[in-house]
C-alpha positions as a Markdown table, in Angstrom:
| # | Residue | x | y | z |
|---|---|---|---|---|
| 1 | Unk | -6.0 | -23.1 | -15.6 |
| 2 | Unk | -5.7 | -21.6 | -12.0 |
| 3 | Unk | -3.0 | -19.5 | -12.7 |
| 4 | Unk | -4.8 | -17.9 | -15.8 |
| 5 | Unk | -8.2 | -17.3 | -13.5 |
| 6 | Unk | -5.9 | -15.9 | -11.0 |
| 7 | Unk | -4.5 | -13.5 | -13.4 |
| 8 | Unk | -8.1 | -12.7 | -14.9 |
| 9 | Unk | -9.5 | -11.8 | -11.5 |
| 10 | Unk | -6.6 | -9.5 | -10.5 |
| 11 | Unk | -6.8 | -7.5 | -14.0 |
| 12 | Unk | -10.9 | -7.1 | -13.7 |
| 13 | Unk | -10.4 | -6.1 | -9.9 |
| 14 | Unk | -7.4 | -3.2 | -11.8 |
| 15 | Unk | -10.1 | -2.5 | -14.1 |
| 16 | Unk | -12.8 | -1.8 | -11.4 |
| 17 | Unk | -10.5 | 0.3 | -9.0 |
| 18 | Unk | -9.5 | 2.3 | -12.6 |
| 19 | Unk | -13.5 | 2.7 | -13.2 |
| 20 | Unk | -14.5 | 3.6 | -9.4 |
| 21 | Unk | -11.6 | 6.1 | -9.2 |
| 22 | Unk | -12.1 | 7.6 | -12.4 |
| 23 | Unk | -16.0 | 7.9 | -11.4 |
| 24 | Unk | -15.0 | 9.7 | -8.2 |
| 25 | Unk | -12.3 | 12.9 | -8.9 |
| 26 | Unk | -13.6 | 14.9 | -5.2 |
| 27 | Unk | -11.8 | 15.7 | -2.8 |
| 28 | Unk | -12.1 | 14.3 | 0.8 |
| 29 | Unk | -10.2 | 15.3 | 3.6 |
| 30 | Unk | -9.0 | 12.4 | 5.6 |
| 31 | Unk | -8.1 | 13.0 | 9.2 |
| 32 | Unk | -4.9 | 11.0 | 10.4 |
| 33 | Unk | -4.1 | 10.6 | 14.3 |
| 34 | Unk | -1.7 | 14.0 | 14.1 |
| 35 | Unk | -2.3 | 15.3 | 10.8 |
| 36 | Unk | -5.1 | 16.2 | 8.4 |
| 37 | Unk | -4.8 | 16.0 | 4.1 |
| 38 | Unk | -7.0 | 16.7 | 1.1 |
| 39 | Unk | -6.8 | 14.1 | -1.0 |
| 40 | Unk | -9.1 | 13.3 | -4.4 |
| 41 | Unk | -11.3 | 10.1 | -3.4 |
| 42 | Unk | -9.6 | 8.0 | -6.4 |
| 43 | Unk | -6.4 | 8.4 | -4.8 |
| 44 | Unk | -7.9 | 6.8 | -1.3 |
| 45 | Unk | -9.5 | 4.2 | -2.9 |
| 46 | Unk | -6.8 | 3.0 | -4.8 |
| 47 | Unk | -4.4 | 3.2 | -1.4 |
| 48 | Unk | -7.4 | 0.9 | 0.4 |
| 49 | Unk | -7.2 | -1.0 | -2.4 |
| 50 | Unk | -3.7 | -2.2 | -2.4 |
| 51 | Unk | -3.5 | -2.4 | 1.3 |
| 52 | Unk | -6.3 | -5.1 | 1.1 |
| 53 | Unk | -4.3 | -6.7 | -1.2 |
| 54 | Unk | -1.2 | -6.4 | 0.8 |
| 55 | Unk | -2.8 | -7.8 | 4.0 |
| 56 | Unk | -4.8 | -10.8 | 2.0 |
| 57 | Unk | -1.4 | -11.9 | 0.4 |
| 58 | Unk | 0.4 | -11.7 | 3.6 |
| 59 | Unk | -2.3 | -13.3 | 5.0 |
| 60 | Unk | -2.9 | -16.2 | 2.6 |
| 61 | Unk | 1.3 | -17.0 | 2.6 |
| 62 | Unk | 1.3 | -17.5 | 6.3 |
| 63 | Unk | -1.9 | -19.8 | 6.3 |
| 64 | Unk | -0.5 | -21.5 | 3.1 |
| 65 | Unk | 3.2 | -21.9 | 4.3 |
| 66 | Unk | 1.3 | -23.0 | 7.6 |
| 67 | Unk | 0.0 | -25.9 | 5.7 |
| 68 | Unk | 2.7 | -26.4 | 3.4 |
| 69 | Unk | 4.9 | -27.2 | 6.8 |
| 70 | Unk | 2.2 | -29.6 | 8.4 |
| 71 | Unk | 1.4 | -31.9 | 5.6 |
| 72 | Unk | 5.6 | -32.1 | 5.2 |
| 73 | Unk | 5.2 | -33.1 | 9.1 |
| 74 | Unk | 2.2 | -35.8 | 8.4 |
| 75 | Unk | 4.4 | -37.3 | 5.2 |
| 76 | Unk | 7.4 | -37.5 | 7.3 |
| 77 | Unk | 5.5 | -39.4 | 10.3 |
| 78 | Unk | 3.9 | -41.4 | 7.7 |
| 79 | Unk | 6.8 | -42.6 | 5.6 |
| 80 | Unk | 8.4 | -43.5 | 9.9 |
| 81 | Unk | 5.1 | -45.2 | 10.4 |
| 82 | Unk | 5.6 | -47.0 | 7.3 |
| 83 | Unk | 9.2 | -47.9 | 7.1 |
| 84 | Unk | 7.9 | -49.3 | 10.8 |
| 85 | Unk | 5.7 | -51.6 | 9.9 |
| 86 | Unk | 7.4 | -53.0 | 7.4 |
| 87 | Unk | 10.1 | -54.2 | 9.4 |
């Protein structure tokens, strides 16, 4: 069931960068730190777009693998604790 909400939100947030960049064909000049370019506003919404993306997944594996590693720490500790008290 998660895995097919997960899929519906990523194809509705595709749809809604399609609609916002298709809605907005100007040109914008963007100003980098040595350089300057012209590029249509669809294009830099779609490049914020998947960089948000980028940086949420990278973000949410390290948190995740985070807490993947301490609750295999807390089961180890507990099966010691365990295998302690029996004895």
């Amino acid at each position: 069931m998660f895995r097919v909400v997960k899929i519906l939100s990523l194809l509705s947030f595709l749809f809604l960068a399609f609609v916002l960049g298709s809605q907005n064909p100007q040109l914008i000049k963007i100003n980098y730190i040595l350089a300057s370019a012209k590029l249509p506003l669809a294009v830099v919404i779609s490049i914020c777009f998947i960089v948000g993306v980028a940086a949420g997944t990278f973000i949410s594996f390290k948190l995740f693998t985070t807490l993947k590693w301490q609750n295999f720490r807390l089961k180890s500790s507990n099966k010691k604790l365990i295998s302690e008290k029996e004895i």
